[in-house]
C-alpha positions in Angstrom: 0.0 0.0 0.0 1.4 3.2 -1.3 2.0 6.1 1.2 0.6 10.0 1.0 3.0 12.6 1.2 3.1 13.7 4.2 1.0 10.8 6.1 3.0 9.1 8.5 4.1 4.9 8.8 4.1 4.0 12.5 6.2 0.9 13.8 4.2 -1.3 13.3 3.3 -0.7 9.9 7.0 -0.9 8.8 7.5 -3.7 10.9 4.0 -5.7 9.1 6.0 -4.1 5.2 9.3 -5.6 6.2 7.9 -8.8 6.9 5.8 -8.7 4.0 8.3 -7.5 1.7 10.9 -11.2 3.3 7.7 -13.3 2.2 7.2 -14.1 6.2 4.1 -14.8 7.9 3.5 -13.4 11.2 3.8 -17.5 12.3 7.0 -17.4 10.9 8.3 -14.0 12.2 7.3 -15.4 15.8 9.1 -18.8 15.2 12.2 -16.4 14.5 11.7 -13.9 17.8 10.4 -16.2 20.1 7.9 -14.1 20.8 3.9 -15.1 20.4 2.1 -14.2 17.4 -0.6 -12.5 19.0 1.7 -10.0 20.6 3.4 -9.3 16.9 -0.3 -8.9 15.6 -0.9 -6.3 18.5 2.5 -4.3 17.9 2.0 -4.5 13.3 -1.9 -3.1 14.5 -0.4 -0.4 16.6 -2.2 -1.9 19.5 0.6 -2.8 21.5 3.9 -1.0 22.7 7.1 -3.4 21.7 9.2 -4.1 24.3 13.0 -3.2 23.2 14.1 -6.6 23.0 11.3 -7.3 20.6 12.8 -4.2 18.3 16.1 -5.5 18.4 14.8 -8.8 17.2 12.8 -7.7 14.3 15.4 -5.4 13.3 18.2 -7.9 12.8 15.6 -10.6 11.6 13.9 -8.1 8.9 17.4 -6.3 8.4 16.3 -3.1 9.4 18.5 -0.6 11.0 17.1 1.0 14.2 16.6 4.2 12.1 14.5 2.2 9.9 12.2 1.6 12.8 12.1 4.9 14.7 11.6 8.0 12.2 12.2 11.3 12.9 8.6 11.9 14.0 9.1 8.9 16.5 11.8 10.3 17.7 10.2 14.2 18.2 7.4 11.8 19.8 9.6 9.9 22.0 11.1 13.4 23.3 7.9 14.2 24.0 7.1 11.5 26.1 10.1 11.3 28.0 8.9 14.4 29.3 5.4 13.6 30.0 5.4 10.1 30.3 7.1 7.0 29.1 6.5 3.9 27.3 4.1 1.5 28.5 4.7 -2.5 28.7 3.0 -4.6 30.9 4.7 -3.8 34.6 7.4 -1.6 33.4 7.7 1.4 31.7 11.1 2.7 29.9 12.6 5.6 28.1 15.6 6.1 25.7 18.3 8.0 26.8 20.6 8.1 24.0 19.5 8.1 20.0 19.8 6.2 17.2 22.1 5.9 14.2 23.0 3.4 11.8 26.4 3.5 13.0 25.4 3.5 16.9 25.4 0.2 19.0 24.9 0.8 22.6 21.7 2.0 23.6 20.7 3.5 27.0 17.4 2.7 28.8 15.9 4.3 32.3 13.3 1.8 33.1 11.1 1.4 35.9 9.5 -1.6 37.2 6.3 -1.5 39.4 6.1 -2.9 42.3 5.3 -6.6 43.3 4.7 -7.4 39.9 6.0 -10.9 37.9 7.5 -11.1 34.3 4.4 -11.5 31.9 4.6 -13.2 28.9 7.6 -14.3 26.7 11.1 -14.2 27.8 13.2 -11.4 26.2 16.4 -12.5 24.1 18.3 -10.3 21.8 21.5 -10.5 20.3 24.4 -8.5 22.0 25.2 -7.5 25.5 23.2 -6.3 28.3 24.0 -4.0 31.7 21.7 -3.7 34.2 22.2 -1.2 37.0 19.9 -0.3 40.3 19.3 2.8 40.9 16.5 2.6 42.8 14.6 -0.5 44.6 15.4 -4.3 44.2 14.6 -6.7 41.2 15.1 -10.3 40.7 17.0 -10.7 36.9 16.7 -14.5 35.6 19.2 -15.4 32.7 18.8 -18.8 31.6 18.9 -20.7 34.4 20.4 -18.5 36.7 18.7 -16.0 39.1 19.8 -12.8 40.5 18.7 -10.7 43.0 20.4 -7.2 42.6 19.3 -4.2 45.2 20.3 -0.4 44.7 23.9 0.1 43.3 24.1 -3.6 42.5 24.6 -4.6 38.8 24.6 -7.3 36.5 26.4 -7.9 32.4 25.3 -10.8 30.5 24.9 -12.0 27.4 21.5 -11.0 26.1 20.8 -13.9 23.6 20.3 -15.9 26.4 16.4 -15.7 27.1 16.1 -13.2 30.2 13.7 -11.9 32.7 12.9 -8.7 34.8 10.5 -8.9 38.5 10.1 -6.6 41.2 8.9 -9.1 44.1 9.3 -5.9 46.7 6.1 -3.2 47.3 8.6 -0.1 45.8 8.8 0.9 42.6 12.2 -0.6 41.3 14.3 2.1 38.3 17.1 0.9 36.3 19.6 2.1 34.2 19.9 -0.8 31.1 22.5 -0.2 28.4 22.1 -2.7 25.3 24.8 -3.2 23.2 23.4 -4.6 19.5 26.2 -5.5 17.2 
């Protein structure tokens, strides 16, 4: 479907073109992510916010770059939110702290997990490298197998194609700094 000048292509739209234009089914796009094909039906609709793990993966599946999938009007958007609110994903919420480029690779997220709540859905995986750093609160960070509990100040790097979850089991309101590194 041919754009209007002018008229803008959200995420999800390029997303649904890009996997169009590979010859994938959404089936097949969630066989490749790991991720359900309801949620990828939700996010192509516009009816969902992606979770950035879920960007990373379609980017590198579909071969977009990150600019591909953030324009500039996302990205006036996404400065407007920071300032009024943030993104929206289940229990947490997070915003970007550093922008995109086709020649960036690390990418800087202040995210904040609400209280008492449990990882929902899929586990997130993602090619590259992941830091996460407390600033505020406690959360329990499963990778693989392995499970950490990290409380303020406390950090942890690991490699984030292994599949990975984020809780807050305490009452406060846990904030992170995360720093993805996509290669």
């Amino acid at each position: 479907m041919a754009r209007k000048k002018g008229e803008k292509t959200t995420l999800g739209q390029r997303m649904k073109s890009g996997r169009e234009k590979m010859g994938m089914s959404v089936a097949d796009l969630a066989l490749e992510t790991g991720y359900l094909p309801e949620l990828l039906t939700e996010v192509e609709e516009d009816r969902a916010v992606p979770p950035v793990s879920l960007v990373l993966q379609v980017s590198r599946i579909l071969k977009l770059n990150m600019d591909e999938l953030e324009t500039e009007e996302d990205a006036q958007a996404t400065k407007r939110r920071s300032r009024s609110h943030k993104k929206r994903v289940d229990a947490y919420a997070y915003t970007p702290l550093s922008k995109p480029g086709a020649d960036k690779h690390l990418r800087g997220y202040l995210v904040a997990i609400d209280g008492q709540t449990v990882h929902k859905g899929v586990e997130y995986h993602h090619e590259g490298e992941e830091f996460v750093f407390v600033l505020k609160g406690a959360i329990t960070l499963q990778v693989g197998a392995n499970v950490s509990t990290l409380a303020k100040g406390e950090s942890l790097h690991f490699n984030s194609a292994l599949h990975h979850t984020l809780s807050n089991p305490h009452p406060e309101e846990a904030k992170l700094l995360v720093v993805v590194y996509v290669p």
